[in-house]
N, C-alpha and C positions, 0 to 999 in steps of 0.2 A: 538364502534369500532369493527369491523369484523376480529379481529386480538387475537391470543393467544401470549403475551408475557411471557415470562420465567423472574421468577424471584429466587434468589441465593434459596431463603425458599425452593421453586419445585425441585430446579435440587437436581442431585448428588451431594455429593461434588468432589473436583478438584482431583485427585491422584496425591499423588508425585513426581513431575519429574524434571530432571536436566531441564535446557533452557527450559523450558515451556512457551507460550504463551496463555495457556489455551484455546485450540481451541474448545475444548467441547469436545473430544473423550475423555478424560480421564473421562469426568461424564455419559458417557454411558452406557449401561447395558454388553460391552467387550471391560476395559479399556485396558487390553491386547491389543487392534490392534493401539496403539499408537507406538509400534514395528515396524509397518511396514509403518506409516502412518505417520510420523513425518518428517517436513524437518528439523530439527535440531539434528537427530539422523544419516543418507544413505540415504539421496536426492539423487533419480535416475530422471535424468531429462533429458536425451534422451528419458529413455523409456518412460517417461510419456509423455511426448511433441507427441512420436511417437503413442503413444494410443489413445493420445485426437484431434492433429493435422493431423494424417496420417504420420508426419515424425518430426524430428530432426530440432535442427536450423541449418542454411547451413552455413558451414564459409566462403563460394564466395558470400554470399552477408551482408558484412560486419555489417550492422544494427540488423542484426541477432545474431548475437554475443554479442550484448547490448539489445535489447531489447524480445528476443525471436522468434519461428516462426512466419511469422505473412502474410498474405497476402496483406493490405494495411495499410500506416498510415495516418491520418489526422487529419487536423481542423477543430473544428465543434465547432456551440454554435446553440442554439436554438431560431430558429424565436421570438419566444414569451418566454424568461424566466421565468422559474417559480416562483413564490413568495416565499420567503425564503430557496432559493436552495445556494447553496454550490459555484456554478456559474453560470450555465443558467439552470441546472436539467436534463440534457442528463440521467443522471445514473437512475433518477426515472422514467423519460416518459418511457424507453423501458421499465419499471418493470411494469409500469401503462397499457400500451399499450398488454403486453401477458397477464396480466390479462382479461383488455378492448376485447380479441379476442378469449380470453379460450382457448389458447395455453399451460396455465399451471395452475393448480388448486391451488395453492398458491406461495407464493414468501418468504422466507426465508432470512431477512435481520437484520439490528440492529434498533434501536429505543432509545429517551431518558429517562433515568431512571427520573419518575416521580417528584423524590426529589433532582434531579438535571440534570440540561440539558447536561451536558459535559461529562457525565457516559453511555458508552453506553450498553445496553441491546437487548437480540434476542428477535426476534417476529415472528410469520409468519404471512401474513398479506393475506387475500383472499379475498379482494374488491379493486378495485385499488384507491378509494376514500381516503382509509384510508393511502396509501403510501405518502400520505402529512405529515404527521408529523414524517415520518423517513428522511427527509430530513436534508441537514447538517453536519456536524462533528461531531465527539464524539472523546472523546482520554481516553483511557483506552482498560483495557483486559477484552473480553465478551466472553463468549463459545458458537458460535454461534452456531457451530454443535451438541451441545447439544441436539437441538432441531428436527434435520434428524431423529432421532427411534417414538416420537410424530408425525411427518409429517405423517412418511408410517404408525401409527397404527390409524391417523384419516381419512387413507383412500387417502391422496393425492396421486396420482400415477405421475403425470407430476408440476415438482417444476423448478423454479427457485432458483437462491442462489447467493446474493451480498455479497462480501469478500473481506479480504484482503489474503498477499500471505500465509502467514502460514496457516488461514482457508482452502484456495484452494489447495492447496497441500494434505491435509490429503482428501480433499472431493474425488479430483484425484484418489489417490491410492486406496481409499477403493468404489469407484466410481462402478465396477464392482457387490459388494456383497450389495449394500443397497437395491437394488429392485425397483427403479423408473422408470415407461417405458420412460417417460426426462429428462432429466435434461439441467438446461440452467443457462451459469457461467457468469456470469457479475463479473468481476475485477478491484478492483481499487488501483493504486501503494500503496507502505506502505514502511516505512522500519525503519523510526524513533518513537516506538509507546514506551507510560512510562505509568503509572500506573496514574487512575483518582487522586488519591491525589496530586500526584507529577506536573501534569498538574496545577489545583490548586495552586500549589507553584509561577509555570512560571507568570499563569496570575495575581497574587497581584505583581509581579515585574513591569509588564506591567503597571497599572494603579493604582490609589489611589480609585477606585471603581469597583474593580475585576466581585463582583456580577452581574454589567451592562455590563460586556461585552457578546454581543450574537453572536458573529461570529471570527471567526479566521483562515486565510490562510496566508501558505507561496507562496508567488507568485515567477513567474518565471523571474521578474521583481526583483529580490533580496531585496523586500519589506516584511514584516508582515503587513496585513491589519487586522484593528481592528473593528469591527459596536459597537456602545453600543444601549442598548433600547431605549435611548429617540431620538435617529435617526443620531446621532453623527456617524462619520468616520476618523479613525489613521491608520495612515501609518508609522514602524518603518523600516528605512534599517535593516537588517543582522547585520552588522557590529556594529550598536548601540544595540543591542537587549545585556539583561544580564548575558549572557551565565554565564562568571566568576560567579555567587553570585550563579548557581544554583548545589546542589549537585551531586559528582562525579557518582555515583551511577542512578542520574537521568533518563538514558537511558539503562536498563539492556542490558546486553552481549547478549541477542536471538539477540535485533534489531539492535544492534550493530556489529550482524554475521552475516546478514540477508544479504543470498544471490539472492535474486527475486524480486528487490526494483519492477520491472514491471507487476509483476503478468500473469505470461509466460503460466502459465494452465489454465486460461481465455479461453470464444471462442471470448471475448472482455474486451481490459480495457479502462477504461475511469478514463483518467487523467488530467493532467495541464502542465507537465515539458517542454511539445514540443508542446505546441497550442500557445506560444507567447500572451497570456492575452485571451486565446481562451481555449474552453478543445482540448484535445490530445487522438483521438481515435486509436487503434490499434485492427484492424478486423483480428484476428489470422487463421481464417477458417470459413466453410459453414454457422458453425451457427450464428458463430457470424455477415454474414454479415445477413445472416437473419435479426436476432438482430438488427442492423443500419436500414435494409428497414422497420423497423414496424413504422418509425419514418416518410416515406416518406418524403410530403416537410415542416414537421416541423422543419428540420434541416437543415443550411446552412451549407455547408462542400466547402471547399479548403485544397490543398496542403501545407502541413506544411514548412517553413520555416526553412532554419539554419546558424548561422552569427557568428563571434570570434572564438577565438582560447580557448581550453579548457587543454592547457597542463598546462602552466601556474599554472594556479588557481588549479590542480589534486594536482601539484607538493609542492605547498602551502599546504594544506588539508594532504599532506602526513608528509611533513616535521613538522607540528603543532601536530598532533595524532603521531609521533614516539616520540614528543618530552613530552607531557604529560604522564604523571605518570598514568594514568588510568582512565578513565570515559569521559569529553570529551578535544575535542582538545582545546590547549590554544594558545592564542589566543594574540599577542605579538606589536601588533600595537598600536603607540602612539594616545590618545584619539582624537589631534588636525589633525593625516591624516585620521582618520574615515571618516568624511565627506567627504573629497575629494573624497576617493575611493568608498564610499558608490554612489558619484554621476558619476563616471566613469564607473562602474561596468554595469548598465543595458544600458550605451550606447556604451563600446565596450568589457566588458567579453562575455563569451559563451551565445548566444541565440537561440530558437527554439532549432532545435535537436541536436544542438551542445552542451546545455546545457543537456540537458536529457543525452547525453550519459558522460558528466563532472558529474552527480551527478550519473550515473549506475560505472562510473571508481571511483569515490570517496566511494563508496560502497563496492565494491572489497577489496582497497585501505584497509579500516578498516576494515572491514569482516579477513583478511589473520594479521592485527596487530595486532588486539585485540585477534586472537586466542591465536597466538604466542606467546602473554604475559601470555594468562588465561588459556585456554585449549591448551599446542600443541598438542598433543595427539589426539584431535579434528580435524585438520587439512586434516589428509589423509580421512576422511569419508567425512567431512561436505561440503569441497570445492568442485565446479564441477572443470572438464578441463575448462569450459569456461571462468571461472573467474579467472583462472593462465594467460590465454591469456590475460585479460583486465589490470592486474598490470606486465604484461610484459615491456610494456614500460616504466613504472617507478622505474627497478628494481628490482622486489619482483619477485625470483625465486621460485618454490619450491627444499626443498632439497629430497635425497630419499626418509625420513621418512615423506615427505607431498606428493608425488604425490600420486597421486586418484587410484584406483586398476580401471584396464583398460574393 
């Protein structure tokens, strides 16, 4: 394989940091710039949005506000799916494709750690041949960035880089002093991420044969889909999944603060929330539509869709999280209407982009409760303007000692 993967023995180790998500700047050779580089410290995200898009998100156009600047959004899945993609492979064809065209001398992504599939690991990867087995999900904390100072000293000059929001934000700010004459940001949403053991926990709840499960997604369908090896497929609602048994702590306080579930410093994110069983493209700028045309007609694209009301079900999510004691929301519904509502839910709760923008207010929503209880002190730096606007509706003011310094 035509790939250098990092493994923990290589890197640095991690430096101590409060809300760490260990994006790899802290095992750099200037963990120092985790100072300026960290969304969990003074997220400035006008200016970044202004550096990387040309501007700001506009609040006259209201999706802006939830999802970031963006020039187009859509549905797309791929003519031909990939073989053990995630959903149809959108995220790896464009990675395959600027390799395919030597638009950029490596790609900078995650990968499975060898002794376990679910652990994800950085790599860089300079054959697009080889971006076949970084396919999929991982759940856990990898320091991708770890691996930008190895990039530019093996000579890459024009890279790509697949991330979630906390990696993208630090590559943003410090974007300016790495030295790559390109760079090219594929993003894809995040904002509920727990540590590979902890994941492990989830899936023995799941099944009586944990080991065979190879696939897992939350769908926008208010399903868990499950694949196991031998070809087997499970579908659990939301609503039956075991939240209650799994510990409070499950989901640390970053992702629980996490205010970019969209991954906004993308020139592209490629998700699920708003495709309706489709992926969910969001073309933010030039490059990113670049990006989508490397794909010409291997890609079917329409207009995304958006159906239900999303107050409801915010108003739900808020009332449950104010009412739990800490870690997650609980969850107070008698076992015999689960079903009911589990089967109501995906045909008239929030769907398409009405749901994407229920799970970006549901975001908000605990991003500003959980400070409240854990960090307030946190509040006046971590939060943007934008996200006081999003739990306007449902109450959550800030007081003096939270508004944002202007």
């Amino acid at each position: 394989m035509s790939a250098t993967p990092a493994a923990d023995s290589v890197l640095r180790p991690a430096a101590a940091r409060d809300l760490c998500t260990d994006c790899g700047i802290s095992r750099s050779s200037d963990p120092g710039r985790c100072g300026r580089a960290c969304q969990f410290i003074k997220p400035d995200y006008p200016a970044l949005e202004t550096r990387v898009h040309g501007r700001a998100r506009n609040a006259l156009r209201p999706d802006e506000t939830f999802f970031g600047p963006h020039q187009q959004m859509l549905r797309a899945s791929l003519a031909k799916p990939k073989p053990g993609a995630q959903w149809t492979g959108i995220t790896t064809r464009i990675a395959e494709r600027l390799l395919e065209t030597g638009a950029v001398d490596a790609v900078l992504t995650m990968t499975a750690d060898p002794a376990d599939r679910w652990r994800p690991v950085p790599v860089l990867v300079t054959r697009a041949e080889d971006l076949a087995a970084c396919r999929g999900m991982r759940m856990g904390y990898a320091p991708l960035l770890a691996l930008l100072e190895p990039a530019r000293a093996a000579g890459h000059k024009r890279l790509a880089v697949i991330g979630i929001p906390c990696q993208i934000y630090a590559l943003r700010a410090l974007e300016a002093e790495l030295g790559f004459d390109r760079l090219y940001v594929i993003g894809t949403p995040c904002s509920d991420n727990t540590t590979t053991e902890n994941f492990h926990t989830f899936l023995d709840l799941l099944s009586d044969q944990p080991d065979t499960i190879s696939y897992l997604e939350f769908r926008a369908d208010y399903h868990v889909e499950l694949r196991f090896d031998d070809g087997r497929h499970k579908t659990i609602p939301f609503l039956q999944l075991p939240i209650s048994k799994l510990p409070r702590d499950f989901f640390p306080l970053t992702c629980r603060t996490c205010v970019d579930y969209t991954n906004t410093l993308a020139d592209i994110t490629v998700g699920y929330m708003g495709g309706e069983a489709e992926q969910w493209l969001i073309v933010r700028n030039a490059r990113g539509a670049e990006l989508l045309a490397l794909l010409g007609d291997e890609v079917r694209l329409s207009a995304p869709g958006s159906a239900g009301k999303r107050a409801g079900p915010v108003k739900g999510f808020l009332a449950n999280t104010e009412r739990a004691a800490g870690g997650l929301p609980l969850r107070r519904m008698p076992d015999w209407l689960k079903p009911i509502v589990g089967w109501l839910m995906p045909r008239v709760g929030p769907r398409g982009l009405e749901f994407a923008r229920a799970r970006v207010e549901m975001k908000a929503v605990e991003t500003v409760i959980h400070l409240r209880r854990e960090m307030p002190r946190r509040l006046k730096s971590m939060v943007p303007a934008h996200v006081w606007k999003l739990v306007e509706a449902y109450g959550l003011k800030p007081s003096e000692d939270e508004i944002p310094p202007r």
